[in-house]
N, CA, C and O atoms as CSV, one atom per row, in Angstrom:
chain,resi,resn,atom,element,x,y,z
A,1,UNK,N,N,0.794,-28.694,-19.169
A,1,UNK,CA,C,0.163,-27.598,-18.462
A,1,UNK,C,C,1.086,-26.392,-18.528
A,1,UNK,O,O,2.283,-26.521,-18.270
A,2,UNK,N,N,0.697,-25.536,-18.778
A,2,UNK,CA,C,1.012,-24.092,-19.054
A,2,UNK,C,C,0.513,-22.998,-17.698
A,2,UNK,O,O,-0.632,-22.896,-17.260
A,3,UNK,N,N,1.683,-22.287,-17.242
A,3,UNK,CA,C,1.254,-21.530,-15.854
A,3,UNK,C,C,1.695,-20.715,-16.506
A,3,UNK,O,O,2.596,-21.026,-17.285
A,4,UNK,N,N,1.199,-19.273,-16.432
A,4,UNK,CA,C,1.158,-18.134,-17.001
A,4,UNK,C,C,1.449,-16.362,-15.555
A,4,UNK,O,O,0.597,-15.557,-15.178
A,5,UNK,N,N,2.965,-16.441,-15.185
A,5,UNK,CA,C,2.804,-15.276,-14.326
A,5,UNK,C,C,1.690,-14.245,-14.492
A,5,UNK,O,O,1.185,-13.562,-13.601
A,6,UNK,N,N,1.427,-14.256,-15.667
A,6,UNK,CA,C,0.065,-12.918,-15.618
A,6,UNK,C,C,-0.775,-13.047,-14.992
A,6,UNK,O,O,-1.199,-12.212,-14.193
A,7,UNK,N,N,-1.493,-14.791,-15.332
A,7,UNK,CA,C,-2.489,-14.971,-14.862
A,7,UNK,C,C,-2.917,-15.558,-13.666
A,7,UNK,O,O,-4.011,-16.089,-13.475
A,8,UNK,N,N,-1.552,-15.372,-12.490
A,8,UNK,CA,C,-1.507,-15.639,-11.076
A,8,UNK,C,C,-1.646,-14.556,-10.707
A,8,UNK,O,O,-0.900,-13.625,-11.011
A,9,UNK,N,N,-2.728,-14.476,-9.911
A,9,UNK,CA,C,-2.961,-12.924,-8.729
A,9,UNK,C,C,-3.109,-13.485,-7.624
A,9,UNK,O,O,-3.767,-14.524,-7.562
A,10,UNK,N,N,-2.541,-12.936,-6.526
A,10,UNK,CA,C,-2.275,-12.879,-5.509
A,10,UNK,C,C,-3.841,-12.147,-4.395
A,10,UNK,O,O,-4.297,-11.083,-4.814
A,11,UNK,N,N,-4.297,-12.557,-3.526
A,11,UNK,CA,C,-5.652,-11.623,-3.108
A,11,UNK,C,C,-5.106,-11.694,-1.843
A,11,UNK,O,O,-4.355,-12.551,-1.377
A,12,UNK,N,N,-5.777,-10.234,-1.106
A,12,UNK,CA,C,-5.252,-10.046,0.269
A,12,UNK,C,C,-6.465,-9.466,0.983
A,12,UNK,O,O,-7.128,-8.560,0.478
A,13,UNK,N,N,-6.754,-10.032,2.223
A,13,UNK,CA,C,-7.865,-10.333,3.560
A,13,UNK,C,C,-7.529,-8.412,3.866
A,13,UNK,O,O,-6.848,-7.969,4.790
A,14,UNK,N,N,-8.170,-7.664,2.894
A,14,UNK,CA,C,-7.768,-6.582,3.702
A,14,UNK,C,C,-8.529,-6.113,5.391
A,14,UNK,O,O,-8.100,-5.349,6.257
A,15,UNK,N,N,-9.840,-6.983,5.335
A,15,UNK,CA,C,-9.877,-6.975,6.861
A,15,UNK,C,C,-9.303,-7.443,7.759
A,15,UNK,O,O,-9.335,-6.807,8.812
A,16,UNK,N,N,-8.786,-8.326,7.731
A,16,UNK,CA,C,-7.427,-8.772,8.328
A,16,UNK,C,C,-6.531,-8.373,8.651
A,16,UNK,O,O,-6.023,-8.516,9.763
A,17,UNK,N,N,-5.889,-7.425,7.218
A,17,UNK,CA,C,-4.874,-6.211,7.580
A,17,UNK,C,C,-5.428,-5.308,8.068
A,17,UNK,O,O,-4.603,-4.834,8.849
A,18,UNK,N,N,-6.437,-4.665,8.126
A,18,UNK,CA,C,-6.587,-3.609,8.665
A,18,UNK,C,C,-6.756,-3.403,10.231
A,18,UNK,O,O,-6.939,-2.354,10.849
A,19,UNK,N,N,-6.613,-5.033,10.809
A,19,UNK,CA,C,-6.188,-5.108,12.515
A,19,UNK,C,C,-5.206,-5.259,12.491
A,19,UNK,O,O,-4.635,-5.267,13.581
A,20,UNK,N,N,-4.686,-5.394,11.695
A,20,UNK,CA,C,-2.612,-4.931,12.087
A,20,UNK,C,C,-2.601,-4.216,12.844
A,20,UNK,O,O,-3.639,-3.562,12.952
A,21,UNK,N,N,-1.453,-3.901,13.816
A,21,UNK,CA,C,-0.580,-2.678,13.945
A,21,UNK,C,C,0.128,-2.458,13.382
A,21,UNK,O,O,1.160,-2.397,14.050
A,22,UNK,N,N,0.378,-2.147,11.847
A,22,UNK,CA,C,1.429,-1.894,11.593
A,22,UNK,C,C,1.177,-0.857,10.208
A,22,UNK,O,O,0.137,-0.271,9.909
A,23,UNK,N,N,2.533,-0.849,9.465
A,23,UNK,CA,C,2.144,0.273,8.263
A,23,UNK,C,C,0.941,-0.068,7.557
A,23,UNK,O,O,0.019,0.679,7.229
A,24,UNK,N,N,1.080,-1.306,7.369
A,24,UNK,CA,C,0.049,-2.401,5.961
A,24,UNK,C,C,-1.186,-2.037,6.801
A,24,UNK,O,O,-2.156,-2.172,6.055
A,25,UNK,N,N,-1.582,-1.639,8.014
A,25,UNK,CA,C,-2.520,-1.673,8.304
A,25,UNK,C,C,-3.681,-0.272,8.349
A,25,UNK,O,O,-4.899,-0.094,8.359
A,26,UNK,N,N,-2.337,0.582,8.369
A,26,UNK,CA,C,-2.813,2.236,8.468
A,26,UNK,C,C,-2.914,2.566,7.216
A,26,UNK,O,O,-3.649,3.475,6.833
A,27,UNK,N,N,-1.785,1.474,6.032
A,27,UNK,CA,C,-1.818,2.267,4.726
A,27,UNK,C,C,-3.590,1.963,4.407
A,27,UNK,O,O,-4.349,2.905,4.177
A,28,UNK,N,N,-4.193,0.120,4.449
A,28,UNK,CA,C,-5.457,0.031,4.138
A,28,UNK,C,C,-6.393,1.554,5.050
A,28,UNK,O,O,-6.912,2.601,4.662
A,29,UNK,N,N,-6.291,1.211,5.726
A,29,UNK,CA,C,-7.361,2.048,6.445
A,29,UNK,C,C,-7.541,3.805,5.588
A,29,UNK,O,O,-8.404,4.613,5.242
A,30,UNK,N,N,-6.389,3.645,5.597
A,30,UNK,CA,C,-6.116,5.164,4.946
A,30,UNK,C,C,-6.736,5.137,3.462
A,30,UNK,O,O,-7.377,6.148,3.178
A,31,UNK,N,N,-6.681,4.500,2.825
A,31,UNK,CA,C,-7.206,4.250,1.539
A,31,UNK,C,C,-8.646,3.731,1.554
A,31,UNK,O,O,-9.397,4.384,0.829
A,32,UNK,N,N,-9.028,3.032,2.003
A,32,UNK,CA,C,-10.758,2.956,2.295
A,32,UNK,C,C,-11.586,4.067,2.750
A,32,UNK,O,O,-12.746,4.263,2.387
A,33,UNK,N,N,-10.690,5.030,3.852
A,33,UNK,CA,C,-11.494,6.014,4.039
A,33,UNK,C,C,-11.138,6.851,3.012
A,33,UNK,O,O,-12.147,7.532,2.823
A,34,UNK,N,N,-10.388,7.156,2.330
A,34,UNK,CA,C,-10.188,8.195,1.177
A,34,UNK,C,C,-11.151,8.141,-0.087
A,34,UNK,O,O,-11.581,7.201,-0.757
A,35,UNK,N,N,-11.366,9.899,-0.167
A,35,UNK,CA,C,-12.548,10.080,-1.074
A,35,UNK,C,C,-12.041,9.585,-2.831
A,35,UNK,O,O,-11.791,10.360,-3.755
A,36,UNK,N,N,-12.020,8.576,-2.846
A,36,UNK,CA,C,-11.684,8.135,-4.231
A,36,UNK,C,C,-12.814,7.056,-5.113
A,36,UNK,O,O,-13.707,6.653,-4.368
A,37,UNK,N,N,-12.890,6.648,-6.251
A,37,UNK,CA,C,-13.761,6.108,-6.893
A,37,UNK,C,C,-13.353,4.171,-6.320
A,37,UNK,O,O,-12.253,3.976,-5.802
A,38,UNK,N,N,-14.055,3.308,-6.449
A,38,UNK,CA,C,-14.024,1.918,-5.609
A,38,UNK,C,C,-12.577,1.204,-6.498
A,38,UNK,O,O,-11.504,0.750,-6.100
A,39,UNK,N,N,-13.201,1.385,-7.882
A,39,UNK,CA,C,-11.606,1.308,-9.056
A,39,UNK,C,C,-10.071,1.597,-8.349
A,39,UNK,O,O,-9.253,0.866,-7.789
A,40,UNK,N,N,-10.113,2.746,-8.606
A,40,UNK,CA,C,-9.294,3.179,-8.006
A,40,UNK,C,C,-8.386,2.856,-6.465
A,40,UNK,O,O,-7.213,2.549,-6.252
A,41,UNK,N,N,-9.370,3.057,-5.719
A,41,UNK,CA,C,-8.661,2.277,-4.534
A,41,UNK,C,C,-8.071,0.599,-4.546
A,41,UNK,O,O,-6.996,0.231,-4.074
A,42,UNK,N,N,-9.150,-0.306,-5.251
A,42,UNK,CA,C,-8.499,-0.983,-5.606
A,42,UNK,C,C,-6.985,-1.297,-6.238
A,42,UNK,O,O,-6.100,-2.074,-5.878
A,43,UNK,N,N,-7.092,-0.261,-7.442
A,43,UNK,CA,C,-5.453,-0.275,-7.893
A,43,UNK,C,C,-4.496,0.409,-6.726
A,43,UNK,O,O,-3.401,-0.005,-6.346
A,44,UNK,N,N,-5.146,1.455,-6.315
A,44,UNK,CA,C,-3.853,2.017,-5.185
A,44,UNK,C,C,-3.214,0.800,-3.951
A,44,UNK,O,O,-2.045,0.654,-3.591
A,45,UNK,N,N,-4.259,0.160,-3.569
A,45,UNK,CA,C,-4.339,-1.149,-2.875
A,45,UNK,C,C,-3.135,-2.295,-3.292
A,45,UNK,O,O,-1.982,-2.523,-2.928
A,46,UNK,N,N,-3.681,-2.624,-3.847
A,46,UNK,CA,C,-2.860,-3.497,-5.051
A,46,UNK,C,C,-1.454,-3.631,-4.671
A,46,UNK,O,O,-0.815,-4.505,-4.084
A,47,UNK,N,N,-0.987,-1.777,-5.512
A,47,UNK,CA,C,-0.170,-1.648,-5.727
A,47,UNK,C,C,0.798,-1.221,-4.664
A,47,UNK,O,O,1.997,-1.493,-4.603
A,48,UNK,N,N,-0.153,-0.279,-3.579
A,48,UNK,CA,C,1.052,-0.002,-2.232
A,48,UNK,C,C,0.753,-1.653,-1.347
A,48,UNK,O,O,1.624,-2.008,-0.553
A,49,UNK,N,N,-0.528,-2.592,-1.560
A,49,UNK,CA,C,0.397,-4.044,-0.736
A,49,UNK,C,C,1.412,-4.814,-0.949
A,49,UNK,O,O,2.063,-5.465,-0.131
A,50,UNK,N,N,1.578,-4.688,-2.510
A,50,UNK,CA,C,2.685,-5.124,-3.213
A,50,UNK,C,C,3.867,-4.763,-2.813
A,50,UNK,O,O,4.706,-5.566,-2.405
A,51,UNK,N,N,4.054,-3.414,-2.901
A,51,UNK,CA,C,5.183,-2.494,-2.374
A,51,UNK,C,C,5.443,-2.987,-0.913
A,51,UNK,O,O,6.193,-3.875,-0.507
A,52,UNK,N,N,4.565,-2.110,-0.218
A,52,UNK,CA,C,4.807,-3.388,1.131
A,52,UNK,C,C,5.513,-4.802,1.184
A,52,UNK,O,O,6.378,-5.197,1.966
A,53,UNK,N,N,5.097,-5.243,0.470
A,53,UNK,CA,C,5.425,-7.007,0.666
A,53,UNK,C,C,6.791,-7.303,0.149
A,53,UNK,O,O,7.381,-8.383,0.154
A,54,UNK,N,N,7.226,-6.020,-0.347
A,54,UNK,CA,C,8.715,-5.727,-1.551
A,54,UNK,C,C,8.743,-6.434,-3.250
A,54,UNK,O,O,9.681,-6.642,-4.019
A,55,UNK,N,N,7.447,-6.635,-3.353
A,55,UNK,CA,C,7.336,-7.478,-4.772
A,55,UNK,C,C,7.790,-6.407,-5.266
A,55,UNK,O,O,7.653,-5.306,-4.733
A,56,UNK,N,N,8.575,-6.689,-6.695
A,56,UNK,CA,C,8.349,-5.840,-7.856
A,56,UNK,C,C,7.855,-5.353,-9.333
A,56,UNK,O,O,8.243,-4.610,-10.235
A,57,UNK,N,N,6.341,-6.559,-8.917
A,57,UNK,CA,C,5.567,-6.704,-9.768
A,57,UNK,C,C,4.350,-5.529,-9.235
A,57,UNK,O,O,3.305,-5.693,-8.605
A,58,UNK,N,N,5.155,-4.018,-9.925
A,58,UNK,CA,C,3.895,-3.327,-9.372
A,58,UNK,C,C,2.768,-2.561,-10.400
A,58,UNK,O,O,1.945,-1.677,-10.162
A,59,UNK,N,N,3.141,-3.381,-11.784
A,59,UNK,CA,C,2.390,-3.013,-12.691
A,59,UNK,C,C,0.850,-3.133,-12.146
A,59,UNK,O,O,0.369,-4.233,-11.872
A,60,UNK,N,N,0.066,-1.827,-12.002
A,60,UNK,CA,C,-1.737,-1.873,-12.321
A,60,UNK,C,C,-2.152,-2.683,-13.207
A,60,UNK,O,O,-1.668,-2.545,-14.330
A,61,UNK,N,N,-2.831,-3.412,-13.058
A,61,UNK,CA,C,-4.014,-4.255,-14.237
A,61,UNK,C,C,-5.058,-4.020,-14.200
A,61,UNK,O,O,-5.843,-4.570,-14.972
């Protein structure tokens, strides 16, 4: 068996986060309401939960 880092993604309950109190929770909110295309937020998502979480796997796919 062959495990492939690429092809592990990680998915995150952003309703969940978005009852945080905390940054992770204002950053979602802030980005759902922002006038951007659904794409897009997705990658911004992604990439600032990542950041958040301190990964430094913050390549877009």
């Amino acid at each position: 068996m062959q495990i492939r880092k690429s092809d592990l993604h990680l998915s995150y309950d952003l309703h969940e986060i978005l009852g945080e109190p905390t940054v992770r929770g204002r950053f979602v909110e802030d980005v759902l309401s922002a006038e951007l295309p659904e794409d897009e937020k997705r990658r911004v998502l992604r990439m600032g939960l990542r950041a958040l979480d301190g990964r430094d796997d913050l390549e877009v796919l």
